[in-house]
C-alpha positions in Angstrom: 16.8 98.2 21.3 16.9 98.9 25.0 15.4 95.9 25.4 18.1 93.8 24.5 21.0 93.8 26.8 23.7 93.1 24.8 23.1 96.8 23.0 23.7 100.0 24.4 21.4 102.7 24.2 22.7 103.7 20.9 22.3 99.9 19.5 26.2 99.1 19.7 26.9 95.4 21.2 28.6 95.5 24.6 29.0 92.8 27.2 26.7 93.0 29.7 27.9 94.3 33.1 26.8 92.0 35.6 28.5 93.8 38.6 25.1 94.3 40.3 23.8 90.9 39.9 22.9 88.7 42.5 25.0 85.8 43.1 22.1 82.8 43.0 22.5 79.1 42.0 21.9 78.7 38.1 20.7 75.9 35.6 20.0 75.5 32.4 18.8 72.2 30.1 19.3 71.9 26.9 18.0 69.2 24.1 18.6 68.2 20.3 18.8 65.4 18.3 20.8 64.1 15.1 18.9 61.7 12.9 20.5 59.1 10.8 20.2 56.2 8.9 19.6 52.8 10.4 23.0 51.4 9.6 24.6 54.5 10.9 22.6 54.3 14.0 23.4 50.5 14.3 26.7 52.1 13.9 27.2 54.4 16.7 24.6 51.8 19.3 27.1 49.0 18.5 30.5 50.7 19.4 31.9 49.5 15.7 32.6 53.0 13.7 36.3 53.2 12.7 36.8 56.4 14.8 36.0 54.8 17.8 33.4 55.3 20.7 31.1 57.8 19.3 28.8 58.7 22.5 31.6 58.5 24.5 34.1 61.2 22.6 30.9 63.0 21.8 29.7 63.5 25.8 33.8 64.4 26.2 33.1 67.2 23.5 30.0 68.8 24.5 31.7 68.9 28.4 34.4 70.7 26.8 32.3 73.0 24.4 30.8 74.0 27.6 33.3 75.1 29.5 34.7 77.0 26.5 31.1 78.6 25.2 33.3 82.2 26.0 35.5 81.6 23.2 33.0 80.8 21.0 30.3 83.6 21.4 31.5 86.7 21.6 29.2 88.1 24.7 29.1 85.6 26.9 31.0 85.8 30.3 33.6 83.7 31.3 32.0 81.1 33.9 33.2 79.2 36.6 30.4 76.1 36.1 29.9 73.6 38.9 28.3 70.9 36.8 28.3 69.9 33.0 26.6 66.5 32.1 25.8 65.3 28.7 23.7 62.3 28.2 23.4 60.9 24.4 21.0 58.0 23.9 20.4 55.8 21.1 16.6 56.8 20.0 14.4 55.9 17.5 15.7 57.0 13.9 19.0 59.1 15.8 20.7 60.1 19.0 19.3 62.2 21.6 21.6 64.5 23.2 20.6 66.3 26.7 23.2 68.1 28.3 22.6 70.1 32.0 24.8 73.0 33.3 25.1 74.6 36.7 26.7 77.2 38.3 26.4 79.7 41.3 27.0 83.2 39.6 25.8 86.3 38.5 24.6 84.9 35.2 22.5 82.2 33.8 24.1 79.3 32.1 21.6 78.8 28.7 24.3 79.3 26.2 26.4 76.7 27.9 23.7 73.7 28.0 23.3 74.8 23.9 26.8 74.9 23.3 27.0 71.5 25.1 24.4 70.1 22.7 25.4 71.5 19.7 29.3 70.3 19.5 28.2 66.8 21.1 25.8 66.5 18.2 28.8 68.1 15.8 31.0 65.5 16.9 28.4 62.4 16.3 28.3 64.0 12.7 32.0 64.1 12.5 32.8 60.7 14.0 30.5 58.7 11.1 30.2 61.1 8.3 32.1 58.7 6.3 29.5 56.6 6.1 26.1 58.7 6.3 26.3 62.0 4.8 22.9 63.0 5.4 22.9 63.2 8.9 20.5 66.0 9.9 20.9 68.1 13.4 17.8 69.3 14.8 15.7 70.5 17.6 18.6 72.6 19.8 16.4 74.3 22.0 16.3 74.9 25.9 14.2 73.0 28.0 14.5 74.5 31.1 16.2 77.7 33.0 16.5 78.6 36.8 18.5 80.7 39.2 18.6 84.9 38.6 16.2 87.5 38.1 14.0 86.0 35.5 13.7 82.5 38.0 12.2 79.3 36.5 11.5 78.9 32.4 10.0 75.1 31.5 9.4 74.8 27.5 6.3 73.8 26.8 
């Protein structure tokens, strides 16, 4: 397990001491995508769901989510982030979410830009599942990663 930070030597889960880290310039993208039906999706383009602005509360939530990814996983530092945009567009058969994070620290900001993307898509569900059950949330993943040690990781 000494290949996993977040366990000691003796495989108990500590947070990572990043004391000794160099201070760099950090980003991370993140991606996913809720699918719905067409109505629903006519829905949430057209501004008319009873709740209200859906991609609008929705980019509100996944800012938020990010600057409060701490709170929600237990090993992740407390960050002071420079930059959180989310982005939701209206795509074939669903929304697409993209959300970017930045920061100058001593750690990487991954679990931000997926915590971004993953309340953001929460929140679409929430706002119309009134009216479409079977909305299905898909393809979190991370796109992209710079800034630290490890330097530049592009999915394929």
């Amino acid at each position: 397990m000494s290949d996993l930070t977040h366990f000691d030597d003796k495989g108990a889960a500590h947070m990572v001491d990043v004391s000794e880290k160099a201070v760099t310039s950090r980003v991370a993208v993140a991606k996913g995508f809720i699918s719905m039906q067409p109505a629903t999706l006519a829905m949430v383009a057209g501004g008319t769901a009873k709740k209200g602005d859906v991609l609008g509360v929705a980019r509100l939530a996944g800012i938020m989510a990010a600057k409060k990814t701490h709170d929600l996983i237990p090993l992740c530092h407390p960050l002071a982030l420079s930059k959180v945009a989310v982005e939701l567009e209206v795509a074939e058969g669903g929304v697409a979410i993209e959300a970017t994070v930045k920061n100058t620290g001593q750690t990487g900001v991954e679990m931000e830009a997926l915590t971004a993307v993953s309340l953001a898509a929460l929140t679409v569900y929430d706002m119309v599942k009134a009216v479409d059950k079977s909305m299905v949330i898909s393809d979190v993943r991370l796109v992209l990663k710079d800034g630290g040690k490890s330097g530049l990781f592009e999915a394929e």
